[in-house]
C-alpha positions as CSV (number, residue, x, y, z in Angstrom):
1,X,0.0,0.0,0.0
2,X,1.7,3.8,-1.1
3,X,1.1,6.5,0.8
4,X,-1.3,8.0,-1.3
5,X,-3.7,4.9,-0.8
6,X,-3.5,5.2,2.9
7,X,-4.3,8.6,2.4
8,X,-7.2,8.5,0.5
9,X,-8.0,5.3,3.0
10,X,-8.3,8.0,5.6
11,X,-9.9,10.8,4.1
12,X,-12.8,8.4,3.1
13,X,-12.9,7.0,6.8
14,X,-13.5,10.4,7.8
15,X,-15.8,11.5,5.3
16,X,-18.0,8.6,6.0
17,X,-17.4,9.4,9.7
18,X,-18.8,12.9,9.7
19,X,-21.8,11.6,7.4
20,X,-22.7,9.1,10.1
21,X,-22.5,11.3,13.2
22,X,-23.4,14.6,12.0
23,X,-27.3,14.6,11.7
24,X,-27.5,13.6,15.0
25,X,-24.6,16.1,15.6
26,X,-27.1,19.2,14.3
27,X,-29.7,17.5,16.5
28,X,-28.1,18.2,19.8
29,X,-27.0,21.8,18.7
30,X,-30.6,22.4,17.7
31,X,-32.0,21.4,20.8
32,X,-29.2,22.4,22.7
33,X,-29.6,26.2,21.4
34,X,-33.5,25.5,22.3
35,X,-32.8,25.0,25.6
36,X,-30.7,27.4,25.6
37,X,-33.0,30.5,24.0
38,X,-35.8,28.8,26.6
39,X,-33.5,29.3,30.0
40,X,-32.7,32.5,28.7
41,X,-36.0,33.8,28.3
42,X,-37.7,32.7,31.8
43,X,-34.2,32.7,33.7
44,X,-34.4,29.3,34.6
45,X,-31.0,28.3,35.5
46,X,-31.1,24.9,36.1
47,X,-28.0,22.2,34.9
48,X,-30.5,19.2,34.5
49,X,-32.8,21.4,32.3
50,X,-29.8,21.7,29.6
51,X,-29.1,18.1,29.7
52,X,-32.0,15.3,30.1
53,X,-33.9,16.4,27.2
54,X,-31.0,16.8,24.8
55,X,-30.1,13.3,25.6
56,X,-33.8,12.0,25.1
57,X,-34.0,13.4,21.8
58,X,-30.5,12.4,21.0
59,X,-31.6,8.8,22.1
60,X,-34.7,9.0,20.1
61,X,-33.2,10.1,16.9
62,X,-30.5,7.9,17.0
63,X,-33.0,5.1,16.9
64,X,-34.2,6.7,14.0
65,X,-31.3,7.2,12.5
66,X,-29.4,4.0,12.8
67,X,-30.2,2.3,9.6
68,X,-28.8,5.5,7.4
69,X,-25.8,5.5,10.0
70,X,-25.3,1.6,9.6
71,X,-25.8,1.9,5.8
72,X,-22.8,4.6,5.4
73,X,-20.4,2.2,7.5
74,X,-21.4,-0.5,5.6
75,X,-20.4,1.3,2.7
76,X,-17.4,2.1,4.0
77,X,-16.5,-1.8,5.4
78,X,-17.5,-2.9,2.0
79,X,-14.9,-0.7,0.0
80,X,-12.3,-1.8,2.2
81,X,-13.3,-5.3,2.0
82,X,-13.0,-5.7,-1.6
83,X,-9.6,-3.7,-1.3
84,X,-8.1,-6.2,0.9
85,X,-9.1,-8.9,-1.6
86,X,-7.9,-7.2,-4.4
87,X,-10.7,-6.1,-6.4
88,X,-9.9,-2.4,-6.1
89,X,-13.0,-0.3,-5.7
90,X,-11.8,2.9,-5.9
91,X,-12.3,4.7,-2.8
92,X,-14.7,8.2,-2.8
């Protein structure tokens, strides 16, 4: 393997990485900045208030989300699969 492969091995890891995480990624700053606008509106400063239902709706949409998430590391596992057997998919 050159350097250029492992490269471009890594770059696509990464690429496929931020496609997987980041919807639920903009979920949590969405909510997050929600939360946020809401505590700063009544002056509610309470630490659980910013946390529990962040993580609910982070919980929930991952269970929405897991068949794209699986789908794009699949992808990923699959190129690299047929790389180490030798049928060279080119990567992204």
């Amino acid at each position: 393997m050159t350097p250029e492969e492992a490269i471009s091995i890594g770059q696509t890891a990464i690429y496929v990485l931020l496609q997987a995480a980041l919807p639920l990624l903009l979920i949590g700053l969405f909510v997050g900045l929600l939360i946020a606008f809401f505590q700063a509106l009544t002056q509610i400063q309470e630490i659980t208030l910013t946390f529990v239902p962040k993580i609910v709706v982070i919980f929930i949409s991952a269970a929405f989300l897991l068949p794209y998430m699986l789908e794009r590391l699949t992808f990923l596992m699959n190129i690299l699969a047929d790389r180490i057997i030798g049928f060279g998919t080119p990567l992204l």
